[in-house]
C-alpha positions in Angstrom: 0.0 0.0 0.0 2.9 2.1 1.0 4.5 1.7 -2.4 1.3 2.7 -3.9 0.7 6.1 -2.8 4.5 6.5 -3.1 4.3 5.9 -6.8 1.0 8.0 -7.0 2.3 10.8 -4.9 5.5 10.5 -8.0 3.2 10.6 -10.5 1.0 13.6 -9.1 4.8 15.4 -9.0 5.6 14.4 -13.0 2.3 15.5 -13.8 3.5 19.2 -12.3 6.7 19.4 -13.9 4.9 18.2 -16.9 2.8 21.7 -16.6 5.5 23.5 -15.8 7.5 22.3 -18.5 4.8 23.2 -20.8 4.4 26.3 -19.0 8.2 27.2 -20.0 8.6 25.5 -22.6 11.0 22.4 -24.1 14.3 24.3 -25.1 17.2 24.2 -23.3 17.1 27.6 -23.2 14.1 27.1 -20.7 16.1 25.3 -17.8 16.7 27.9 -15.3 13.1 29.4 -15.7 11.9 25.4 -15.1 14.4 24.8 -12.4 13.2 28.6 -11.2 9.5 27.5 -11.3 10.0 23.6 -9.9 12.1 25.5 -6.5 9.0 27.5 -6.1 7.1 24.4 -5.6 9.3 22.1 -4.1 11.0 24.4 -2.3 14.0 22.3 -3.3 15.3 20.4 -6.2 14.5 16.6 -6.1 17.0 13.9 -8.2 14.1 12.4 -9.7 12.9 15.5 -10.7 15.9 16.7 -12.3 16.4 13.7 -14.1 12.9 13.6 -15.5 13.7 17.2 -16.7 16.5 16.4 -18.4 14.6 13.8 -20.3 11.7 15.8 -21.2 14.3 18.7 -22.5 16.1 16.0 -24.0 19.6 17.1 -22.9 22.6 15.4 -20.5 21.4 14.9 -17.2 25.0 16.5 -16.2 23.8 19.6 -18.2 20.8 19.6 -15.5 22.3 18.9 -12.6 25.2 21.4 -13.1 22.5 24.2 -13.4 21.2 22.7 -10.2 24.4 23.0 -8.4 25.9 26.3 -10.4 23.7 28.8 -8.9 22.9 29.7 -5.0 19.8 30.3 -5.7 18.9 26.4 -6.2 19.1 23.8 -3.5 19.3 20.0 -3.5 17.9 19.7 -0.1 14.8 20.6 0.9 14.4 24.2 2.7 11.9 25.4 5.1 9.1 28.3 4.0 11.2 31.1 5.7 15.4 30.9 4.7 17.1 33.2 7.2 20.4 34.2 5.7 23.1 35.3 8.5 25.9 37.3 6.7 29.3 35.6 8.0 31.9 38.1 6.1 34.4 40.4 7.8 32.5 43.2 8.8 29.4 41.4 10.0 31.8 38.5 11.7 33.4 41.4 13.7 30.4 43.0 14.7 29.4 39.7 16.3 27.3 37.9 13.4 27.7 34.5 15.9 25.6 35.9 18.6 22.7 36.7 16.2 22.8 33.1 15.0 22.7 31.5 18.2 19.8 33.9 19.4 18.2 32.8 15.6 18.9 28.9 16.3 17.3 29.5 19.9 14.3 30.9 18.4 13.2 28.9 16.0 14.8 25.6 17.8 17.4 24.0 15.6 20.3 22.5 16.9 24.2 23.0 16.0 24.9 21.6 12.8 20.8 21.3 12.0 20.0 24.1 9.0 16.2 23.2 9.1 13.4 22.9 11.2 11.9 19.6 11.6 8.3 21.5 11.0 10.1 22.6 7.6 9.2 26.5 8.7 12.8 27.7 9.0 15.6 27.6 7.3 19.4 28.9 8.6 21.8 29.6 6.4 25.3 32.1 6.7 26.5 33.4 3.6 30.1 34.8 2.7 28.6 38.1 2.2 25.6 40.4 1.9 26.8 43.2 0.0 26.0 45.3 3.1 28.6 45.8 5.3 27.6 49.1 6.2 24.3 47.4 7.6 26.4 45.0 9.7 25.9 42.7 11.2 23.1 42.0 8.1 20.6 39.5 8.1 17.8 38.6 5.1 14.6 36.7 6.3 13.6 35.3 2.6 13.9 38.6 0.8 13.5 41.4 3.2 17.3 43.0 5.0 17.6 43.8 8.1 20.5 45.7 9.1 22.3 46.8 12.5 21.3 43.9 14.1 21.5 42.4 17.2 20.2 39.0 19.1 16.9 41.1 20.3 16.6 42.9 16.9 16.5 39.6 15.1 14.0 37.8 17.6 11.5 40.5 17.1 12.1 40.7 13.3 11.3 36.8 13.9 8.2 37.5 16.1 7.1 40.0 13.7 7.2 37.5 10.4 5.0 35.4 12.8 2.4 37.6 13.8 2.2 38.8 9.8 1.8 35.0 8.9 -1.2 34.3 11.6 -2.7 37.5 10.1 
């Protein structure tokens, strides 16, 4: 039975990335708008799903799968709703970027060493750099910067991305 709705549940998945394919169109030209599309959905890149792309395109499965791993933007492992994105360069490191993280992993619960939530709600990430050192220490919450901050600062901006997502 298991296997069943497994094998259903890959189908139902195909059967997206069949749209979306569509949606995009079958040129290679269209793989980064497809893998764009399939991220928004998944919220991650599956291996099954990028090989199945790379038939349906009709290119290397390398071609795919070096896309996939090319660009930050795209993950291989699945990411919770809300990526939180600690800046770890010089400027941000010095102005004490580690206590922000450990007030972030305290708030939403994840361990050292553990990126997501178990619930899938949060993702932590650090990043080489921002592009704001003036702002730092700099953190992004999905899109949105928040400069200046400090353990408090990035609690509330935490709270606040709560209370706007109950509304």
């Amino acid at each position: 039975m298991a296997q069943a709705v497994a094998t259903e549940s890959t189908e139902r998945s195909f059967q997206r990335v069949l749209q979306i394919i569509e949606e995009c169109g079958t040129k290679e030209s269209a793989l980064i708008p497809i893998l764009q599309k399939v991220q928004d959905e998944y919220r991650y890149l599956p291996q099954e799903i990028l090989a199945f792309i790379a038939t349906a395109l009709d290119v290397p499965p390398a071609t795919v799968f070096g896309v996939a791993t090319f660009y930050a933007q795209f993950s291989l492992e699945p990411k919770g709703k809300y990526i939180i994105r600690v800046c770890d360069g010089t400027a941000c490191h010095v102005r004490g970027n580690k206590t922000i993280i450990d007030a972030i992993r305290n708030k939403v619960g994840l361990k050292e060493g553990q990126k997501t939530t178990k619930d899938m709600r949060y993702t932590l990430e650090t990043v080489s750099c921002l592009g704001a050192c003036g702002l730092a220490p700099a953190v992004v919450i999905n899109d949105k910067i928040f400069g200046h901050m400090t353990p408090d600062k990035v609690v509330s901006a935490i709270d606040d991305l709560e209370k706007e997502v109950a509304k």
